[in-house]
C-alpha positions in Angstrom: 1.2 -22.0 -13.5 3.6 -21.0 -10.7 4.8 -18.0 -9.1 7.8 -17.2 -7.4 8.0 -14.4 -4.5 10.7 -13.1 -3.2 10.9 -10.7 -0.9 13.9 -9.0 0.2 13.5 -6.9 2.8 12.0 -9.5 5.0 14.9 -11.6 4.2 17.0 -9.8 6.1 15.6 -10.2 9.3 17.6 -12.9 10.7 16.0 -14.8 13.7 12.5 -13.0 13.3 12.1 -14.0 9.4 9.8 -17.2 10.4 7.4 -14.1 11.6 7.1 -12.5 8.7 7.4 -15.2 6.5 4.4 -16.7 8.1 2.4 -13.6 8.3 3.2 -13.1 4.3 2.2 -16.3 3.4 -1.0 -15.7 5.8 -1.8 -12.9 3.6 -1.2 -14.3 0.6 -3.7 -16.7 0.9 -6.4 -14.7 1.9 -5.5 -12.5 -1.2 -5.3 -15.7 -3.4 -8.3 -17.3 -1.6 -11.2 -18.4 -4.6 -8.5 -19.0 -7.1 -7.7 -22.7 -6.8 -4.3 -21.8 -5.5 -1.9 -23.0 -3.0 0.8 -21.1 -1.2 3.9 -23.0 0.2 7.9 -22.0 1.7 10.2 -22.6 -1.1 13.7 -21.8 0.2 14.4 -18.0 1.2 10.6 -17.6 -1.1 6.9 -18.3 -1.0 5.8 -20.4 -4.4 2.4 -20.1 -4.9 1.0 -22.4 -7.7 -2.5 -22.3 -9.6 -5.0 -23.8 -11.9 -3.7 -22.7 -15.7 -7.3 -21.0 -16.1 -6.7 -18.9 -12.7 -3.3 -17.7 -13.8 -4.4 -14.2 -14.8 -6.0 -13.5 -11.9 -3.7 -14.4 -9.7 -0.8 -12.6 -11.4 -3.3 -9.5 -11.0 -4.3 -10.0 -7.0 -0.3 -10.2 -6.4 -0.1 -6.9 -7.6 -1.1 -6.1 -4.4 0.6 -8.5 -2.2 2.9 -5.8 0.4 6.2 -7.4 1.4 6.8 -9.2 -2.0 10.2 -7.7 -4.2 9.9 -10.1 -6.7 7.5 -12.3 -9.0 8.8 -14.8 -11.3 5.7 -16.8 -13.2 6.6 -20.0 -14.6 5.4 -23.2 -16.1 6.4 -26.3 -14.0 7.6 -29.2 -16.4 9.5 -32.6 -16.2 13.0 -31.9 -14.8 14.2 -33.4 -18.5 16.1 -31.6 -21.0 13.3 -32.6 -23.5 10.4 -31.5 -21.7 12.3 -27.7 -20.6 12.9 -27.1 -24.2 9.4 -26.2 -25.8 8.6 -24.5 -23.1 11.8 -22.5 -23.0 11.0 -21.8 -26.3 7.4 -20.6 -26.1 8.9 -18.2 -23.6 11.8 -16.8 -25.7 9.4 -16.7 -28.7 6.5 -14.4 -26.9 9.2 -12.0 -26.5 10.9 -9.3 -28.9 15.0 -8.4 -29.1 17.5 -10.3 -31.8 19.4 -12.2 -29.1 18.6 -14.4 -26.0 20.3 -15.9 -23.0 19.2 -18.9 -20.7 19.7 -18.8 -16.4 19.6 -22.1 -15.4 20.3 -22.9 -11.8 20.3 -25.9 -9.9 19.5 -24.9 -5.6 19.7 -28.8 -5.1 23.0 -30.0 -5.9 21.8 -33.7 -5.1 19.8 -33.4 -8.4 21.7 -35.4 -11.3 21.2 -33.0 -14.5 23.7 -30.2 -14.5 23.2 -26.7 -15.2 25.3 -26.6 -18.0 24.0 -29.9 -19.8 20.3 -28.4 -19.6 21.2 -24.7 -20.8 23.3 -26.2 -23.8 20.8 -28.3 -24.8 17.8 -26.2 -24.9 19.8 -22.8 -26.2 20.7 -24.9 -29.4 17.3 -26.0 -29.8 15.9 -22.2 -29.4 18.8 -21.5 -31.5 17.8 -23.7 -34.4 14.5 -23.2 -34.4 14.4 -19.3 -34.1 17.6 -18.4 -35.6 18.4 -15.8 -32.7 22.3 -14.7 -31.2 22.8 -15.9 -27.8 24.3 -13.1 -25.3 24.7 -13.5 -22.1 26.2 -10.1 -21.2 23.1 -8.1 -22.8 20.4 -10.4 -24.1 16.8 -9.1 -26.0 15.1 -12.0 -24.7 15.7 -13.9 -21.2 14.6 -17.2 -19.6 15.0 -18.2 -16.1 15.1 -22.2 -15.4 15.1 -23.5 -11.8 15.7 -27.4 -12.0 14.3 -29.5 -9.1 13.6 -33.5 -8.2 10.3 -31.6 -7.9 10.5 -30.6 -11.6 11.6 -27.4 -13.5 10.3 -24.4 -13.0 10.3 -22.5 -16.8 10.0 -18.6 -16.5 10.9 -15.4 -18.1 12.8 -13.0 -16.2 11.5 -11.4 -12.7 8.9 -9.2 -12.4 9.1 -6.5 -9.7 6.4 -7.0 -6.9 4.7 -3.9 -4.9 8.1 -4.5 -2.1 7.4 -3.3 1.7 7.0 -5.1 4.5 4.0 -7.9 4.9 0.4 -5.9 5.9 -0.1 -5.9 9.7 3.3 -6.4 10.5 4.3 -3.3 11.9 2.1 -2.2 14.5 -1.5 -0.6 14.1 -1.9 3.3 14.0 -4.8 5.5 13.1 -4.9 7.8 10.0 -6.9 11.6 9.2 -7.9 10.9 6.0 -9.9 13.1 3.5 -11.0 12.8 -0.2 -8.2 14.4 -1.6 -4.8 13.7 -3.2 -2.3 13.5 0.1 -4.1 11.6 3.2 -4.2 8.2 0.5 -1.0 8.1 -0.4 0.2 9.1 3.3 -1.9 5.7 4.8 -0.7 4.1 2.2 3.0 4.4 2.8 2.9 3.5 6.2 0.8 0.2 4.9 3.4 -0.6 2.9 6.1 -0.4 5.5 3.8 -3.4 7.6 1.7 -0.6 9.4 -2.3 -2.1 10.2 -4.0 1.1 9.6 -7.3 2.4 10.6 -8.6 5.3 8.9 -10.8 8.7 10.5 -12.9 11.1 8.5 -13.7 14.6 9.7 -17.0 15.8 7.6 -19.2 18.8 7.3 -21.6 21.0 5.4 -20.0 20.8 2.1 -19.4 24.3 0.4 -22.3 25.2 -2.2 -21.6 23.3 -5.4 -19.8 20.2 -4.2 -21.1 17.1 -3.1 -20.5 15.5 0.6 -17.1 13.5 0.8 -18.0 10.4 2.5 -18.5 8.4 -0.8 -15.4 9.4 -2.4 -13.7 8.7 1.6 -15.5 5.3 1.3 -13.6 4.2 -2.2 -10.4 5.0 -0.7 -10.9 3.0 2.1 -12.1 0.3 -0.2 -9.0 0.4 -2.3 -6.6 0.9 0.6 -8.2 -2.7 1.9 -6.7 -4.4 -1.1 -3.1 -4.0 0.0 -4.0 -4.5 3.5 -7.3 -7.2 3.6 -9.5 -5.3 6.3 -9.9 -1.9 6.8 -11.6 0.2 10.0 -13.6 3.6 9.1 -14.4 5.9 11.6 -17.0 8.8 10.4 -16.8 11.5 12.6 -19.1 14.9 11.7 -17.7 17.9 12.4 -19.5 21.2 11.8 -20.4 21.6 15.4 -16.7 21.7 16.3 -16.1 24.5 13.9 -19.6 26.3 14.8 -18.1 26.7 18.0 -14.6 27.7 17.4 -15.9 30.3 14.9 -18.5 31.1 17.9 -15.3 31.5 20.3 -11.8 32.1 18.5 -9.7 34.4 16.7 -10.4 33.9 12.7 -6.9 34.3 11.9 -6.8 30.9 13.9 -9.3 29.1 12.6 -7.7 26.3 9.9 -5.2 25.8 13.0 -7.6 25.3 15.3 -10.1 23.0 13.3 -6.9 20.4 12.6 -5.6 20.7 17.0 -9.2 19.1 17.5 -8.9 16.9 14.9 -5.9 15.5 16.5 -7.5 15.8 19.6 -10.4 13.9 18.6 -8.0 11.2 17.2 -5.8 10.5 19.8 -8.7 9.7 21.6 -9.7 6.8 19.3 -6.2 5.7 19.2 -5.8 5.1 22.6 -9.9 3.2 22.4 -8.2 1.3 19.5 -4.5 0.5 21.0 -3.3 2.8 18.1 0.5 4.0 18.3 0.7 7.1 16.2 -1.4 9.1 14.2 -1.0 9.5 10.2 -1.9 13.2 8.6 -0.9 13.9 4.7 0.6 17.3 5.9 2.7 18.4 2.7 5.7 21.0 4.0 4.1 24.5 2.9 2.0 23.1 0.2 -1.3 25.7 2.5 -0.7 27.7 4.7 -1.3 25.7 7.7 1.3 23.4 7.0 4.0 25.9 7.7 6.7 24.6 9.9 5.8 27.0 12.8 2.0 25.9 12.3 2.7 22.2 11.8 4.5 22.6 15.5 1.7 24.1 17.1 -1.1 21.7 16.0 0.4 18.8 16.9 1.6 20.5 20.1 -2.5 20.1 20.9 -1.6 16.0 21.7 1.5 14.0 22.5 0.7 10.6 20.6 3.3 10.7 17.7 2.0 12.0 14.0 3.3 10.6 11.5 3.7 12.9 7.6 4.8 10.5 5.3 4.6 12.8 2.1 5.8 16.0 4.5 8.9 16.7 1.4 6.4 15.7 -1.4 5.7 18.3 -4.0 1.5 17.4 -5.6 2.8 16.2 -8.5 4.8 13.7 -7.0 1.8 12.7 -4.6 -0.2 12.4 -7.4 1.9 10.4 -9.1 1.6 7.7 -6.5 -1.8 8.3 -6.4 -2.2 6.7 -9.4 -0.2 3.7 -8.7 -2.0 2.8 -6.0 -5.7 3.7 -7.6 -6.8 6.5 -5.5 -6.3 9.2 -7.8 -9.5 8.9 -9.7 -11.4 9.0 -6.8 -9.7 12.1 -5.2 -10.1 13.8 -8.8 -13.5 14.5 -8.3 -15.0 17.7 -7.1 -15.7 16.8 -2.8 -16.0 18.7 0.0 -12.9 19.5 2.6 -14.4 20.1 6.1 -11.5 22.5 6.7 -12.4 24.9 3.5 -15.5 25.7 5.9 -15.9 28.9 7.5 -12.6 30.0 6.0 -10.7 33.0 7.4 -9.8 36.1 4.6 -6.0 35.9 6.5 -5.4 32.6 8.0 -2.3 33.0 10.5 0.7 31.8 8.8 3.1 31.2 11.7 1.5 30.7 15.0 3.0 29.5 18.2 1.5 26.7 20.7 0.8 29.1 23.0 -1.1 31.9 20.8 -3.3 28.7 20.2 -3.6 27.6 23.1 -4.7 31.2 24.4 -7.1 31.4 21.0 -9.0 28.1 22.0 -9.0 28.8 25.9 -12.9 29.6 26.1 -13.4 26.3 24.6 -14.6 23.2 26.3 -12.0 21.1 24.6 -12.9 17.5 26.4 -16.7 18.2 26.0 -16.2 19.1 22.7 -14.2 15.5 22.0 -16.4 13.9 24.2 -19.7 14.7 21.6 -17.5 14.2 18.8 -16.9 10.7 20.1 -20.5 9.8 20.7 -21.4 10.7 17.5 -18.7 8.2 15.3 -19.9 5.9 13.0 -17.9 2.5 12.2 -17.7 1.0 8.7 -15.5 -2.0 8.2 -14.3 -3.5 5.0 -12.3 -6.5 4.7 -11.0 -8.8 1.2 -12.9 -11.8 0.4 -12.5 -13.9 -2.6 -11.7 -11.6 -4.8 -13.8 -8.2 -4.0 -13.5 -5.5 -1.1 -17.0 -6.0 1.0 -18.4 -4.5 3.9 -18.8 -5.9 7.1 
C-alpha cells in the first residue's frame, strides 16, 4: 500500500521548503518507524509506502503526522490499462452513490499511455461490470489514478490529514499546563503550528474528595507526544508558594497572585531551557481571573511573551477539540486545580499591576522561585515504535 501526503502550507514556502520538507519527512519516519515502511520525496509530496499487512497501522499513526493536508492511500500496480482496471474497480465497488467518475493524471509527460486512453478504458470496464452512471461534475463514487514509468498509483479520493506545520519547526516554548479542558488544547495548537513544546505542572494538596493531578497531567503529556515525538515534563509543587501568599497578601488577590508566580516560576525555566514564550490556556472571562484587566496584570509579573491560544474560545468549543485530539477523557475526570486552593470568598475581579505588585511586596519573590526551582522534577516521554514511553 502507498500513501500520498501533501501538505500545503509548507508548500508555500519558497526557498526554505527543503527545511521543512526534510524535517517532515524526519518525522514521519520516526512516527512510521516498526512498520516495514519507507518514506521518500515524490514531487511537491512525501510517498510513504508499506507492507500490505502494516497498512492499517500506518494509515492510523498518520493521523497524527502535523504538517500533512492531505492523504491519498493507494494500491501501486503495473502502469497498464489492464492491470489499473480491477483495482479501479475494487475501489469504486467498496464505495456507495449510483454514479462514478475517474481522475487520471499523468505528472510525467514522457510516459507513453495517455490520460484519456487509461480513464476510457477502465470507466467502461467499471461501467460494464457495475452498471453505474459516470458523472464527472458530481459523482457518488471517486477514484484517483496517478500513472508513472514507476507504475500507477490506484486510490480513492484524498483524505484530509491533521494540516499545521511539521513538529519542531517553529521554535521551542514552554507551556502551564493543568488537568483540565483548556491548557491541552492551548499546547496543542501551538504544536500544530511547528511549536517544540515543553510542558510545566503547578501541584498541591488536592481539595478533599479529589485525587492529585499529576497522573491525569502525565496522560496528557503522553498523548501530546504523539503529534510531537518527545515531550519534556517539569513537576513543580506548589503549596508552599500559596502558604506564603496567604501568610502575606490581600485574599481578594490571591488567584492573581498564585498565577504572577506561576509565570514567574516559568520564565525562569524558559530562559534554563532556551524557551521563547510561555503558553497558558487563559479563556477571555470564562473565571474571574481571566478578566482583561486581570489577564494584564499577571502577565505584567514577567516580560517573556505568553502566548493564549484558546483566549476567544467558549468551553464547548475547547472541548470540542479536546476530543479530537484525545485529551478530553483524561481531563473529564474529577482532579485537583492547585489554584482552587485556599480560595478567596471575593476574588478581585479587575486589578491593576500595581495593586499587585503592592499586594505581593512583603514577599520574597526570587527566594520564593529560587525553592520552587530546586524542587522540579523532570519526566521525559518520547515515540518509539509505535507507543509513547518514558525516558
Amino acid at each position: 500500500m502507498d500513501f500520498l501526503l501533501h501538505g500545503h502550507e509548507m508548500n508555500l514556502k519558497g526557498a526554505n521548503r527543503g527545511f521543512f520538507s526534510t524535517r517532515l519527512r524526519a518525522n514521519l519516519e520516526r512516527l512510521l518507524a516498526s512498520t516495514g515502511s519507507t518514506v521518500g520525496m515524490r514531487g511537491l509530496g512525501l510517498l510513504v509506502s508499506c507492507p500490505p499487512e502494516a497498512d492499517g497501522e500506518v494509515r492510523q499513526r498518520l493521523e497524527f503526522a502535523l504538517g500533512v493536508q492531505s492523504i491519498t492511500a493507494g494500491e501501486r500496480v503495473a502502469p497498464d490499462p489492464e492491470a489499473i482496471a480491477p483495482v479501479a474497480l475494487a475501489m469504486i465497488a467498496s464505495q456507495s452513490g449510483d454514479s462514478f467518475a475517474l481522475n487520471v493524471v499523468r505528472p510525467d509527460k514522457a510516459f507513453p499511455l495517455g490520460s484519456y486512453e487509461v480513464a476510457v478504458h477502465v470507466g467502461r470496464y467499471i461501467e460494464q461490470k457495475l452498471g453505474l452512471a459516470v458523472d464527472l461534475r458530481h459523482p457518488a463514487r471517486r477514484c484517483t489514478i496517478v500513472l508513472s514509468r514507476k507504475g500507477a498509483l490506484v486510490s480513492r479520493a484524498a483524505e484530509p490529514g491533521l494540516g499545521g506545520m511539521p513538529a519542531g519547526t517553529a521554535g521551542r516554548l514552554l507551556a502551564l499546563i493543568s488537568s483540565g479542558f483548556d491548557s491541552p488544547v492551548a499546547a496543542f495548537r501551538l504544536i500544530r503550528r511547528g511549536g517544540r513544546v515543553m510542558l510545566i505542572h503547578f501541584y498541591g494538596a488536592p481539595p478533599q474528595g479529589q485525587t492529585l493531578s499529576l497522573a491525569q497531567v502525565e496522560q496528557i503529556a503522553r498523548q501530546l507526544t504523539r503529534y510531537q515525538l518527545h515531550t519534556r515534563l517539569y513537576l513543580c509543587p506548589f503549596e508552599p508558594v500559596q502558604r506564603a501568599i496567604v501568610a502575606g497578601c490581600p485574599s481578594p488577590y490571591r488567584i492573581l497572585l498564585y498565577r504572577r508566580m506561576m509565570l514567574r516560576i516559568a520564565a525562569a525555566v524558559a530562559g534554563q531551557i532556551h524557551a521563547h514564550g510561555l503558553i497558558t490556556g487563559d479563556s477571555l472571562a470564562q473565571v474571574a481571573s481571566q478578566t482583561v484587566l486581570n489577564l494584564e496584570a499577571v502577565s505584567a509579573a514577567v516580560t517573556v511573551p505568553v502566548y493564549r491560544p484558546v483566549i476567544g474560545d467558549d468551553k464547548v468549543t475547547i472541548q470540542a477539540e479536546a476530543r479530537r485530539i484525545g485529551t478530553f477523557d483524561v481531563s473529564e475526570q474529577a482532579g485537583d486545580d492547585c489554584c482552587s486552593a485556599f480560595m478567596p470568598r471575593s476574588p478581585a475581579l479587575a486589578a491593576s499591576p500595581a495593586e499587585l505588585a503592592a499586594a505581593e511586596q512583603d514577599l520574597d519573590l526570587e527566594a520564593l522561585t529560587a525553592a520552587s526551582l530546586a524542587t522540579l522534577e523532570t519526566r521525559r516521554y518520547r515515540w518509539d515504535s509505535g507507543a509513547v514511553v518514558a525516558g
